[in-house]
C-alpha angles and dihedrals in degrees: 000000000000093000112155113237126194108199113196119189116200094163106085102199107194116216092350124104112289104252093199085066092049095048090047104044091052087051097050087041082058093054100263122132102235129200118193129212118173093210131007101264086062089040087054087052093050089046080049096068098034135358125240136240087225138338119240107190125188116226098169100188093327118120130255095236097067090065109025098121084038094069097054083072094079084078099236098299111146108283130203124182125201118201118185092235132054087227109157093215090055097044088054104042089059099041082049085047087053113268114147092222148334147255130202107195150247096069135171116250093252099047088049092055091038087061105041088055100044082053095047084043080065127087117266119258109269098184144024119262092232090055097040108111116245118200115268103252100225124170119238107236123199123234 
């Protein structure tokens, strides 16, 4: 597998392990190329220079809203987003922001890789949630 990763961690977990680094190493344990960025300004350099095959970013517990036009800067490459908690509020605020799809963590190496491929297997996004068109909600009436 030579598939290109781009591993963003927003978390920031101070003194604790880097999870970028986790979640990296048991990528790149599982055959796939990773790039790391520590925030998404350095994660938009990095895009800059190459694209990659899929974005993995680590939330950690932080909500999806804080970031939600920030995540449009990944230019519409496959994102996955791992939270350290299977909290349904939090699943769905960041499916809702624009993830692909989400992680709670911890994960196995070989779940990990088998969900970051079928995601990147998926289309890119074409359009931004926000702008997406939802069907227009009318009452039958009978005549």
């Amino acid at each position: 597998m030579n598939a290109l990763v781009l591993v963003v961690d927003i978390a920031g977990s101070p003194g604790g392990p880097a999870a970028e680094t986790d979640i990296g190493e048991q990528l790149a344990a599982c055959g796939f190329h990773v790039r790391a960025a520590r925030d998404f300004e350095s994660a938009a350099a990095l895009l800059h220079r190459q694209r990659p095959d899929g974005v993995v970013v680590y939330a950690g517990s932080r909500r999806a809203r804080e970031y939600e036009d920030v995540l449009w800067t990944m230019e519409g490459a496959p994102l996955a987003v791992a939270i350290d908690t299977n909290d349904a509020d939090l699943v769905i605020g960041w499916l809702e922001a624009g993830a692909d799809t989400v992680l709670a963590c911890p994960l196995s190496k070989r779940e990990l890789a088998a969900r970051v491929n079928a995601v990147m297997g998926r289309p890119a996004r074409a359009i931004r949630p926000s702008a997406r068109v939802r069907p227009a909600r009318t009452a039958a009436r009978a005549g």
